[in-house]
C-alpha positions as CSV (number, residue, x, y, z in Angstrom):
1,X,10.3,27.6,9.9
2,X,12.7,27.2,7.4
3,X,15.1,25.1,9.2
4,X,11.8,22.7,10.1
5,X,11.1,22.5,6.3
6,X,14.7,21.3,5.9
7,X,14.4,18.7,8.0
8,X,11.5,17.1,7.2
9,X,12.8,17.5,3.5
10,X,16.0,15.3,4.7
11,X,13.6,12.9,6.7
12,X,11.5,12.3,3.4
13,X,14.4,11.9,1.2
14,X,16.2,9.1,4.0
15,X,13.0,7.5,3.8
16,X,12.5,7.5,0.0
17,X,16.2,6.2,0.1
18,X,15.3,3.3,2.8
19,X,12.3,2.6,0.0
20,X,14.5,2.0,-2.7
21,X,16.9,0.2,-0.8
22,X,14.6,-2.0,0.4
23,X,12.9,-2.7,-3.0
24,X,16.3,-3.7,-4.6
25,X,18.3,-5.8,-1.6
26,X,15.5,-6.9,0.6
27,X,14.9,-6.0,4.4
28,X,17.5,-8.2,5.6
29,X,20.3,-7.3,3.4
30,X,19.4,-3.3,4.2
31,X,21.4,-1.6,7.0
32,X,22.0,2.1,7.8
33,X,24.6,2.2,5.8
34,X,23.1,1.2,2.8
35,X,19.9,3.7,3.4
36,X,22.6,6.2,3.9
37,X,24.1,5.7,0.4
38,X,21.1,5.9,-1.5
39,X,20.3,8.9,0.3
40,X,23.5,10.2,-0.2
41,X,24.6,11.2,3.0
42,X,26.6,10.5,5.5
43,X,25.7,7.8,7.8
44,X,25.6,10.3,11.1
45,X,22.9,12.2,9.1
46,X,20.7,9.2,9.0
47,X,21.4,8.8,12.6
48,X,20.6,12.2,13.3
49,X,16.8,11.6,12.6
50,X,16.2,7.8,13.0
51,X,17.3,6.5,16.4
52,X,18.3,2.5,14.2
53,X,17.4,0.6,11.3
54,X,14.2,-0.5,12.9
55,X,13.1,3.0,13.6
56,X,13.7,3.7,9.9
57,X,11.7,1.0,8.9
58,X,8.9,1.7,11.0
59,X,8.4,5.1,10.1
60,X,8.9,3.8,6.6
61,X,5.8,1.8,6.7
62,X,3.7,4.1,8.4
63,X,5.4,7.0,5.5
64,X,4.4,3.8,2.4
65,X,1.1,2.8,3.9
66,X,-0.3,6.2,4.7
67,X,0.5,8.0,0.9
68,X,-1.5,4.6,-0.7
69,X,-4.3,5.1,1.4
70,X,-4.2,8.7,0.6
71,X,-4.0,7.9,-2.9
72,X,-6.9,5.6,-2.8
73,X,-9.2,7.7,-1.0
74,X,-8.6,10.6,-3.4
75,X,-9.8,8.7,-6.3
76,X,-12.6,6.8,-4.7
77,X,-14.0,10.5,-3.7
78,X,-13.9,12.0,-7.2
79,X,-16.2,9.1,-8.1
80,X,-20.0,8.9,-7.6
81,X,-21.4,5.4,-8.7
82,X,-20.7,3.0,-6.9
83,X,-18.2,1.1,-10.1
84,X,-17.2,4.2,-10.8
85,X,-15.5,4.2,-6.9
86,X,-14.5,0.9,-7.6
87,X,-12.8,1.4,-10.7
88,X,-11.2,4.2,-8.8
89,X,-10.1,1.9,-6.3
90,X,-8.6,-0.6,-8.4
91,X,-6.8,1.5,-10.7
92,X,-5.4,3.4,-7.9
93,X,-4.3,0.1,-5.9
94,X,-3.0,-1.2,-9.8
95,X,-0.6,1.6,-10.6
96,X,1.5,0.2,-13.0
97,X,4.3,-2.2,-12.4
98,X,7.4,-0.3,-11.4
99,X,5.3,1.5,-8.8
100,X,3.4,-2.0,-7.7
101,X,6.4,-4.1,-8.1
102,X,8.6,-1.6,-6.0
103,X,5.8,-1.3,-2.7
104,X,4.9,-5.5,-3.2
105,X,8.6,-6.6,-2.7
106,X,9.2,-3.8,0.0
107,X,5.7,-4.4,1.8
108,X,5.8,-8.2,1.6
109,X,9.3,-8.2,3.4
110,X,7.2,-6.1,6.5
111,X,4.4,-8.6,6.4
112,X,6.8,-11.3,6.8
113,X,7.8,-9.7,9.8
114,X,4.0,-8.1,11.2
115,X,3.4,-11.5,13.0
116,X,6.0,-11.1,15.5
117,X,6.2,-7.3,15.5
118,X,3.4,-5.2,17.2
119,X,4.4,-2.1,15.7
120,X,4.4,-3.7,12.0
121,X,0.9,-5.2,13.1
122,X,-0.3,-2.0,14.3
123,X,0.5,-0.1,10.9
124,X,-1.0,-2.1,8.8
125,X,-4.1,-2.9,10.8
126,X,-4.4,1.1,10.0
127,X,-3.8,0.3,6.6
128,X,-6.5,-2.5,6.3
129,X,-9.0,-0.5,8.4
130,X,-8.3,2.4,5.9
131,X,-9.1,0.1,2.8
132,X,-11.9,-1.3,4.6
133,X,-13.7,2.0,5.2
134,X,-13.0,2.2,1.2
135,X,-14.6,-1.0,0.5
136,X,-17.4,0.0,2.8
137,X,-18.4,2.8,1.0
138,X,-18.5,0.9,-2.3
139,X,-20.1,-1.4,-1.5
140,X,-23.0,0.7,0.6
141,X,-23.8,3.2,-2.2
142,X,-23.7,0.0,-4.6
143,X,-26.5,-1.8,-2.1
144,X,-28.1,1.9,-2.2
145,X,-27.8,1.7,-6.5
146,X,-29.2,-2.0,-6.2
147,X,-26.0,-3.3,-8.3
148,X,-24.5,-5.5,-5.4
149,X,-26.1,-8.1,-2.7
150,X,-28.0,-6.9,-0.1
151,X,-26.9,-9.7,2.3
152,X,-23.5,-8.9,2.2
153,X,-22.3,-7.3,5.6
154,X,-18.9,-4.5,5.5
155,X,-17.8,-6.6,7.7
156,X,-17.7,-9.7,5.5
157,X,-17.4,-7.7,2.1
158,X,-14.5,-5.8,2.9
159,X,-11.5,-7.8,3.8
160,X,-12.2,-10.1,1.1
161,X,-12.1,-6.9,-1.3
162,X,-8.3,-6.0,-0.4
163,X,-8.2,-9.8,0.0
164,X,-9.0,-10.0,-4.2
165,X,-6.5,-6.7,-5.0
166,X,-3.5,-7.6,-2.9
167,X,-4.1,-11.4,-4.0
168,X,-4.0,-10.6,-7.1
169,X,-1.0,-8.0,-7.3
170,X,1.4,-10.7,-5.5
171,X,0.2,-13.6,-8.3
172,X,1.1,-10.6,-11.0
173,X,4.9,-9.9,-9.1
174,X,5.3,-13.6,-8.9
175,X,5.0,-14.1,-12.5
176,X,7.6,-11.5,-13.0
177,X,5.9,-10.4,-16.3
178,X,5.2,-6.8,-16.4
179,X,2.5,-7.3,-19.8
180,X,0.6,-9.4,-17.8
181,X,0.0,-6.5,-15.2
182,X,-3.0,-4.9,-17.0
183,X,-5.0,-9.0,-17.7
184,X,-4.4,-9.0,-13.4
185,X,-6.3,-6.0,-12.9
186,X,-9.3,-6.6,-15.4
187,X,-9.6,-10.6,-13.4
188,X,-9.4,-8.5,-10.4
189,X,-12.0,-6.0,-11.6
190,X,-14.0,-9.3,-12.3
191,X,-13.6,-11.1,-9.2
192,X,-14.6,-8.6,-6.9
193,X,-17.6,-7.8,-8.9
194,X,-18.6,-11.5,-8.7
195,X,-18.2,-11.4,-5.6
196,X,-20.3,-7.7,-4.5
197,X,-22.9,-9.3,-6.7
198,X,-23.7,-13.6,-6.1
């Protein structure tokens, strides 16, 4: 039991390194070696629980896409209005901008790549289905509440709802100005409800 503990300890802490790595030199510019020294150990030990650099990375995504969801559902649930899930949402997906600018450069870098990759694709479809079931749910109790359109469909609704929030997170890391992070996520807050309402 112990020894298990231990190594999933090791594996989190190779992965957290990979993270950082990643976030700082770009997907390209990352190899074991470098995940190695921000995890501070040898290379071997890297080796020892991740086959490659690609094996890293995918378990890296699944590791960075699966604690945001986690974290978004968690605060969606301890809401109950429909805008007070939203908020929830939002706030959640917003941060703050070490922690949004760190997971934007890193997850960008994968997206570039989720085109050609089926593995990459496959995570992230996980990812989007999990914010869509989100969005679903806000927008269902907020049809229920009579605050947002009847027409609207999940089906329509909820892409264009992580459509709005990761839009508008890669327009705030583009301008590279860290004051301008809480203005993104009040025109965000805006937008979508614009949008759950016409």
């Amino acid at each position: 039991m112990v020894k298990y503990k231990k190594s999933e300890e090791k594996r989190k802490q190779i992965l957290s390194a990979a993270f950082r790595a990643l976030s700082e030199h770009g997907y390209d510019a990352v190899t074991l070696q470098t995940i190695a020294d921000y995890a501070e150990v040898s290379k071997g030990v890297v080796h020892y629980y991740f086959a490659s650099k690609e094996a890293v990375l995918v378990e890296l995504l699944e590791w960075l896409t699966g604690k945001i969801s986690s974290r978004e559902r968690a605060a969606v649930a301890e809401q109950h209005t429909a805008e007070g899930k939203l908020n929830a949402y939002i706030d959640s997906a917003f941060a703050g901008p070490v922690q949004n600018r760190s997971f934007y450069r890193v997850y960008l870098d994968f997206l570039s790549r989720a085109s050609r990759s089926p593995v990459y694709r496959e995570i992230n479809q996980r990812f989007y289905d999990s914010c869509a079931g989100i969005s679903t749910e806000v927008l269902l109790l907020g049809q229920q509440e009579g605050i947002f359109n009847k027409e609207l469909t999940p089906g329509r609704a909820a892409p264009l709802i992580r459509a709005v929030i990761d839009g508008c997170l890669i327009q705030w890391l583009m301008a590279d100005q860290d004051e301008l992070h809480t203005s993104f996520k009040e025109s965000c807050h805006t937008a979508i409800m614009k949008l759950l309402s016409v």
